[in-house]
KEZA-352340 format. One line per 5 residues: for each residue z, y, x of N, C-alpha, C, CB. Coordinates in pm, whole numbers, plus 50000, padded with zeros to 5 digits. Glycine has a CB too. Example, Ala and Ser with C-alpha at 12.3 -4.5 7.8 and 13.67 -1.06 7.14 Angstrom:
% KEZA-352340
50780:49431:51319:50780:49550:51230:50780:49670:51320:50905:49553:51131; 50708:49775:51285:50714:49894:51367:50787:50003:51290:50572:49940:51408
% end
This chain:
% KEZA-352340
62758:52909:33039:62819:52988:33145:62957:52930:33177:62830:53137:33105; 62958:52917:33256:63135:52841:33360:63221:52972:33295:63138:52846:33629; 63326:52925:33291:63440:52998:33262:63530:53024:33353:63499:52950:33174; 63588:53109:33388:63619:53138:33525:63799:53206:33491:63480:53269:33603; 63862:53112:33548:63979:53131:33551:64067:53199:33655:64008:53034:33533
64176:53270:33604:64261:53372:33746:64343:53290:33744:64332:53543:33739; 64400:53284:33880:64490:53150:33921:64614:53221:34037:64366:53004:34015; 64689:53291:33919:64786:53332:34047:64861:53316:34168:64841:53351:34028; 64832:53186:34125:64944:53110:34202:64859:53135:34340:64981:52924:34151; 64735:53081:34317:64626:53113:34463:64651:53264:34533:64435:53115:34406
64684:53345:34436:64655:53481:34478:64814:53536:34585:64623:53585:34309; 64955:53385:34547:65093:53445:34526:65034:53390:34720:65265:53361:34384; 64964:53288:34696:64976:53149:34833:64877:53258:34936:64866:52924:34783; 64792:53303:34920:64669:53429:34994:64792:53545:35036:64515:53521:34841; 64847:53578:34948:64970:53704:34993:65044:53636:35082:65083:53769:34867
65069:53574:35084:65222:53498:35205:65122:53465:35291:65346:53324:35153; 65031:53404:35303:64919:53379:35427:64940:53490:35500:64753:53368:35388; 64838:53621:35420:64801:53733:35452:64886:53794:35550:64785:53801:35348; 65049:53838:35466:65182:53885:35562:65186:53776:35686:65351:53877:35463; 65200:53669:35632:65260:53595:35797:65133:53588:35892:65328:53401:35783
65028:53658:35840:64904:53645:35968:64920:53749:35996:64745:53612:35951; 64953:53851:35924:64951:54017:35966:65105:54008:36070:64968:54154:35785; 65233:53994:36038:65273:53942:36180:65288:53904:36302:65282:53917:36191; 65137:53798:36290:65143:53760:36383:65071:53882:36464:65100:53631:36380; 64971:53947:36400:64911:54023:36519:65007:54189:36558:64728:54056:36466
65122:54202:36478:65159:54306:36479:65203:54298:36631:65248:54337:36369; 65250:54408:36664:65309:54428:36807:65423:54477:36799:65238:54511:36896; 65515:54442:36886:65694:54554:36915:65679:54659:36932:65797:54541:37041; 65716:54755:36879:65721:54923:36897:65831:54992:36854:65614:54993:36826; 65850:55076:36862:65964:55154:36803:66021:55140:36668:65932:55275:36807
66084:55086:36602:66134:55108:36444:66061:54944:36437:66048:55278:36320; 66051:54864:36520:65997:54759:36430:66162:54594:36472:65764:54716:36508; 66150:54556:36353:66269:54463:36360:66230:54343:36413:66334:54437:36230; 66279:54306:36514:66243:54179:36622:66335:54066:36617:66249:54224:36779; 66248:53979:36616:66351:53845:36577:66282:53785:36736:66310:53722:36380
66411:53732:36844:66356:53695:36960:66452:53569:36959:66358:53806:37087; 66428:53470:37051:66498:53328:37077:66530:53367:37255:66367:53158:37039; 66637:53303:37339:66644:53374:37483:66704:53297:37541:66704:53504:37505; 66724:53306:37634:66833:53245:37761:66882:53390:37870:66721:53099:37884; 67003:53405:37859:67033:53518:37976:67113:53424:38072:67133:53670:37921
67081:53474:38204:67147:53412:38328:67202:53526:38438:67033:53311:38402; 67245:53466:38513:67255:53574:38630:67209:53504:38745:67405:53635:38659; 67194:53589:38849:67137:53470:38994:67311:53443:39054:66992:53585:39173; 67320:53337:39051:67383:53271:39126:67436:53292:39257:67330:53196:39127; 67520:53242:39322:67552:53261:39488:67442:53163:39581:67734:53202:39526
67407:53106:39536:67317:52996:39560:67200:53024:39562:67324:52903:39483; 67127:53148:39479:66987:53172:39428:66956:53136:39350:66901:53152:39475; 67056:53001:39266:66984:52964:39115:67017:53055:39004:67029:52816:39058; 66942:53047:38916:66985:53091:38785:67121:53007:38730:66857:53071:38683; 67182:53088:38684:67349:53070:38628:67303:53115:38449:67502:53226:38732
67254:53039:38374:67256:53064:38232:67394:53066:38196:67179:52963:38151; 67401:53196:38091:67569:53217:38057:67557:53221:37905:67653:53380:38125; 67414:53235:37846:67369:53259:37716:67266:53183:37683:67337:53384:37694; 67257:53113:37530:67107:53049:37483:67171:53109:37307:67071:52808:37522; 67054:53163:37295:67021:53192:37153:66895:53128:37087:67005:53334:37143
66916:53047:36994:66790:52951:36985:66699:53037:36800:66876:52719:36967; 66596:52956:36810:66530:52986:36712:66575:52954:36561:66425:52936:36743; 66663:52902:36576:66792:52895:36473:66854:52986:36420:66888:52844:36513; 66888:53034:36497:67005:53195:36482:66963:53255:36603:67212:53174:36488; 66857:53353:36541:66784:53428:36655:66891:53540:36656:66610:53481:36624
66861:53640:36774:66895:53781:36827:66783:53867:36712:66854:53801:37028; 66862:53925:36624:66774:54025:36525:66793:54201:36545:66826:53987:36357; 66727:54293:36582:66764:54403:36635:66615:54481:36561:66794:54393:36818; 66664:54653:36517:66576:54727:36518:66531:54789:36692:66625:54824:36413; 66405:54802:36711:66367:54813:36826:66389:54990:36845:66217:54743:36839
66439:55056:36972:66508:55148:36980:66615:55172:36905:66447:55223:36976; 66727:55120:36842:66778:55174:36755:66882:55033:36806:66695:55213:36603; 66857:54948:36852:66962:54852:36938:67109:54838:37008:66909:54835:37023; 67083:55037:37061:67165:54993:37167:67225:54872:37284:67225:55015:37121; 67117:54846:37293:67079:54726:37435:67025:54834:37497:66953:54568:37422
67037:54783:37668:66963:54863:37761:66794:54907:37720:66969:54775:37896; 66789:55005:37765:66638:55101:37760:66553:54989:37856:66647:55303:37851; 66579:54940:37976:66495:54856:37995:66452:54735:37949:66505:54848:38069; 66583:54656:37882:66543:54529:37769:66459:54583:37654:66687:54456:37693; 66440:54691:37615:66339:54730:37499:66197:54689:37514:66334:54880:37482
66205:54774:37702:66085:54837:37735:66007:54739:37794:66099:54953:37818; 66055:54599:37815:66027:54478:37875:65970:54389:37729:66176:54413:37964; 66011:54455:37619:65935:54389:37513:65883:54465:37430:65998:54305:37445; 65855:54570:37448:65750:54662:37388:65580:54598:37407:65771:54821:37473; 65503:54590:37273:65354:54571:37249:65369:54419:37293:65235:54679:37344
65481:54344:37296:65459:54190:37238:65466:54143:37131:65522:54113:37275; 65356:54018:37114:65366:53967:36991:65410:53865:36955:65286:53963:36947; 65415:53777:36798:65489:53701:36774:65408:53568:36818:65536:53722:36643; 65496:53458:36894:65487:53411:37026:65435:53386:37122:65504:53362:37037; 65424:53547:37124:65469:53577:37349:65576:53532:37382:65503:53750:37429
65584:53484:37495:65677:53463:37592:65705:53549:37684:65655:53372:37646; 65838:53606:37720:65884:53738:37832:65973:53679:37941:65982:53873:37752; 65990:53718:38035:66064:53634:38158:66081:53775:38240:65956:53486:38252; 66215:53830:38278:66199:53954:38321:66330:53961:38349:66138:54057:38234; 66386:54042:38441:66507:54039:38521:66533:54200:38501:66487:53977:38690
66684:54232:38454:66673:54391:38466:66789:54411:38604:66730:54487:38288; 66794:54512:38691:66865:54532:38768:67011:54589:38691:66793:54610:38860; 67130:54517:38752:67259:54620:38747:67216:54746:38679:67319:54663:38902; 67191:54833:38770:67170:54930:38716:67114:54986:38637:67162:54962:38752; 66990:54909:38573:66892:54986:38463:66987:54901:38370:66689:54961:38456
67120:54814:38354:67168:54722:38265:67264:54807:38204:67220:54592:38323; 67358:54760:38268:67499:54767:38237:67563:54903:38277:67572:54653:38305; 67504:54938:38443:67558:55013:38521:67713:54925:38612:67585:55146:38421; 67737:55041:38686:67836:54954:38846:67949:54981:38734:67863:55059:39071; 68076:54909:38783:68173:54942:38746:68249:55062:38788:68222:54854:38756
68314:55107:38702:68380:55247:38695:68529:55220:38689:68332:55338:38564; 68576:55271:38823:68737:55235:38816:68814:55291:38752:68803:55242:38915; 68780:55452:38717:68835:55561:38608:68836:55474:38453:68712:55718:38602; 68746:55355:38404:68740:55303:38289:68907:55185:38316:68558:55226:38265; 68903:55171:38409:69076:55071:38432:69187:55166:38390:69125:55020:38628
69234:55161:38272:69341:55276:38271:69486:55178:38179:69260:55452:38162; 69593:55222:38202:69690:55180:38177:69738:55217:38030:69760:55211:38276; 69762:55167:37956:69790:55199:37817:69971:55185:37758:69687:55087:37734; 70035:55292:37707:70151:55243:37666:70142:55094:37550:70219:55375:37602; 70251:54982:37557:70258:54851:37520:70297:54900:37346:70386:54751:37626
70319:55029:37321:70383:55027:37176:70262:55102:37072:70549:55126:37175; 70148:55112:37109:70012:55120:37061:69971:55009:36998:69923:55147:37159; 70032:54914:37024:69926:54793:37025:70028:54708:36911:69892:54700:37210; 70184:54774:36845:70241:54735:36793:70189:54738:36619:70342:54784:36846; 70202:54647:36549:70200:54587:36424:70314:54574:36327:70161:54475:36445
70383:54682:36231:70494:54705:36222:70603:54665:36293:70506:54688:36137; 70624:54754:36402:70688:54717:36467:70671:54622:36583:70743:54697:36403; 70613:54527:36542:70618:54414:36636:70490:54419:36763:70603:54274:36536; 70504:54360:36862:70405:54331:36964:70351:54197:36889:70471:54311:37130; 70216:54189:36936:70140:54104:36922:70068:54048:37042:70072:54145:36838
70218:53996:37050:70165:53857:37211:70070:53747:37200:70297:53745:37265; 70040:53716:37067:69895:53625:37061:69784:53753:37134:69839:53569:36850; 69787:53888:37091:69662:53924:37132:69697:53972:37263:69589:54022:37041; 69774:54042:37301:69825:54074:37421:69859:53969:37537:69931:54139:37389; 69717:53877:37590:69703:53815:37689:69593:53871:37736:69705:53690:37676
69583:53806:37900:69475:53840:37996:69397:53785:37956:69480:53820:38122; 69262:53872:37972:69147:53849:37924:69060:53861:37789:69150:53763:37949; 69208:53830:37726:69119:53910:37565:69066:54048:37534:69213:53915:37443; 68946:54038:37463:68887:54156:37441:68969:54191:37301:68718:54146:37435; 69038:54322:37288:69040:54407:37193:68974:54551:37136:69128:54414:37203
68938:54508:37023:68859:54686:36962:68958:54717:36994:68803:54750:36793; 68917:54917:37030:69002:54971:37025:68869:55121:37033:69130:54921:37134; 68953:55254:36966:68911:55368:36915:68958:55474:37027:68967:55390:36768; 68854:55558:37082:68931:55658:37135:68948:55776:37057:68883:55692:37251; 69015:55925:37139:69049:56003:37040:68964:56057:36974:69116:56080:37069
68756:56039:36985:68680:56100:36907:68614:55966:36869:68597:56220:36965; 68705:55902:36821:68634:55812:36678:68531:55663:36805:68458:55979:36536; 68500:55749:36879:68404:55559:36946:68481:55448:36936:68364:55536:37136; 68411:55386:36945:68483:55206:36952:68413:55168:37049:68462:55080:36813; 68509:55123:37075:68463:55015:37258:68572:54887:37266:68510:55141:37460
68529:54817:37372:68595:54679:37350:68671:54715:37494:68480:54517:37335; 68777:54659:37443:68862:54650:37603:68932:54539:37646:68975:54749:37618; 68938:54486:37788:68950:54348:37801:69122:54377:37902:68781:54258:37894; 69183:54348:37861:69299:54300:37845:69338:54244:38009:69292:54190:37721; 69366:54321:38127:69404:54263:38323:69495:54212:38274:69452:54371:38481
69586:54279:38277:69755:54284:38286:69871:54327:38146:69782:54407:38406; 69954:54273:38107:70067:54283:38044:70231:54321:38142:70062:54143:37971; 70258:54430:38102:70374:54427:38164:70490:54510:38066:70348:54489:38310; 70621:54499:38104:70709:54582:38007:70680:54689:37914:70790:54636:38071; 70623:54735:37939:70576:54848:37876:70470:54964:37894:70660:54893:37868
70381:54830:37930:70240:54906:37967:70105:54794:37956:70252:54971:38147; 70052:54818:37937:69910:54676:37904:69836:54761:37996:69809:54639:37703; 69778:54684:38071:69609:54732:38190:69506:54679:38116:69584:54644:38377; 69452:54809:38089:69247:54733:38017:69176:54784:38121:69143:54815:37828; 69127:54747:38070:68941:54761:38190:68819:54786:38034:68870:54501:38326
68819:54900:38059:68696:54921:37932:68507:54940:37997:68749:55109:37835; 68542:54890:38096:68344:54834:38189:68281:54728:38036:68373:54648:38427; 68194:54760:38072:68090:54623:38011:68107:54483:38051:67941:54638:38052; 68116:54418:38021:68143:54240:38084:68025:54252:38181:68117:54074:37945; 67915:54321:38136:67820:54275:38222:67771:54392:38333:67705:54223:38132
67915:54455:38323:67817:54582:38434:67844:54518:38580:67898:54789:38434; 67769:54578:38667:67724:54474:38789:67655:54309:38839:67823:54469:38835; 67598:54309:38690:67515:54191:38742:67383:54189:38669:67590:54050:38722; 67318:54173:38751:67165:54192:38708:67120:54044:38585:67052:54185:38887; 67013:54097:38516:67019:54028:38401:66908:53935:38370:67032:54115:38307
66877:53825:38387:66793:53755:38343:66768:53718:38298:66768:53719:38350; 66623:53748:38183:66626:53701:38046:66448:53605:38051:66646:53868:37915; 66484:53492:37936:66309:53457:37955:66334:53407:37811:66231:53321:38099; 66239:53402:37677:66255:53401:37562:66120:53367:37491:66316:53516:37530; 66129:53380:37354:66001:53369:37278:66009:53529:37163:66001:53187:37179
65925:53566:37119:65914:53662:37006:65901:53564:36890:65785:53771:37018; 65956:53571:36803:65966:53480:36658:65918:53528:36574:66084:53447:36599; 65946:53673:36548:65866:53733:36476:65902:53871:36469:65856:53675:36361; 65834:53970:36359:65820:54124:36397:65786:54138:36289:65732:54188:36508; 65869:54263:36190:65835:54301:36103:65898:54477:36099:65870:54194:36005
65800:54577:36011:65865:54715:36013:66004:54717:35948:65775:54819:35939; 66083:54797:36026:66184:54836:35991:66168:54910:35797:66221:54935:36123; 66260:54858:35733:66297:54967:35634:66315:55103:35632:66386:54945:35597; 66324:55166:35529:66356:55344:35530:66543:55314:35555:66299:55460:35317; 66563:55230:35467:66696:55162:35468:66757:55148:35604:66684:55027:35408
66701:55040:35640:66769:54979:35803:66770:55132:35888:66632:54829:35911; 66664:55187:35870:66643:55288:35943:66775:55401:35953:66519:55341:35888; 66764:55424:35817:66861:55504:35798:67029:55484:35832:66838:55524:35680; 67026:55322:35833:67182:55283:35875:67156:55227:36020:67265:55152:35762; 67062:55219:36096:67066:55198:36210:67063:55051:36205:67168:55265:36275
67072:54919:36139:67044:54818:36157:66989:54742:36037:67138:54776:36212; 66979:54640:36072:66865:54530:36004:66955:54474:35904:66793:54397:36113; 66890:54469:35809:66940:54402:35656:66906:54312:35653:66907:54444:35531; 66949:54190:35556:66888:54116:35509:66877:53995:35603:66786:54176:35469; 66784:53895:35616:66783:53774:35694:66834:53838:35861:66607:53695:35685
66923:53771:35938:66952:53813:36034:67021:53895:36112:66904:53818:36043; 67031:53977:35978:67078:54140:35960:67277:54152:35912:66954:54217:35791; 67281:54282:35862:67387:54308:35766:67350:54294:35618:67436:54444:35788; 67428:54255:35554:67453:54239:35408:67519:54333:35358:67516:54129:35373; 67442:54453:35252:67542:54523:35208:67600:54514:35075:67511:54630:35227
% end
């Protein structure tokens, strides 16, 4: 009678098959962690595409799906794709970013922004984005018009509100979210936060 040997190693090489085939057929849905590759553009004055972004398969875009905070329509434009589909899809201004809001342009006293004491004229130029907290705890980024004696102009809009968004990409891969990620709202681990 043959003697019949267990050979784990076969069984370790069948498990890693198994997961990365089960991957492949999984689909994007809610709670599931998406690893995508992209190009964002805007249309141009011209009609061409104006690429302003490439994220390559290198250092992908890693996000729990709903749980992103990216627009509701970038979700919903890759919902029930799989790992590599290709998506090509344009979101309007408005399902994006939204128009700009002139009430978000507001003038700030210059001694907020002081560092014992001191101003901080490296950061206090046009155009730089600074965090900054309002009085119930949010954080938002604010980009820096104007410097003057004793007043700084931000503009707290989205960089990208008013321009429609064009994205065309690959799905890399898709795996369920953790109880973990879940619970902190983002992705651990490869791609992710490190805690």
């Amino acid at each position: 009678m043959a003697k019949i040997i267990f050979e784990k190693d076969s069984l370790s090489n069948y498990s890693r098959r198994f997961a990365k085939n089960m991957s492949k057929l999984m689909q994007i849905k809610p709670n599931s962690v998406v690893f995508i590759s992209y190009q964002l553009a805007f249309p141009g004055e011209n009609g061409e595409a104006e690429v302003v972004e490439i994220v390559d398969d290198k250092e992908p875009m890693v996000f729990i799906h709903g749980l992103s905070g990216l627009p509701e329509a970038f979700e919903a434009n890759l919902l029930n794709l799989k790992v590599n589909d290709t998506f090509d899809f344009t979101i309007s201004a408005e399902d994006a970013y939204g128009n700009v809001d002139p009430n978000a342009v507001i003038s700030l006293p210059k001694n907020i922004f002081q560092v014992d004491g001191q101003n901080p004229d490296d950061i206090l130029q046009v155009g730089n984005f600074i965090p900054m907290t309002d009085d119930q705890g949010n954080r938002m980024q604010g980009m820096v018009v104007s410097v003057g004696p004793e007043n700084v102009m931000m503009d707290f809009n989205h960089p990208l509100a008013e321009k429609d968004l064009m994205f065309n990409g690959t799905v890399l891969k898709i795996r369920e979210a953790t109880a973990d990620e879940l619970a902190h709202g983002h992705v651990h681990g490869d791609g992710g936060v490190e805690h």
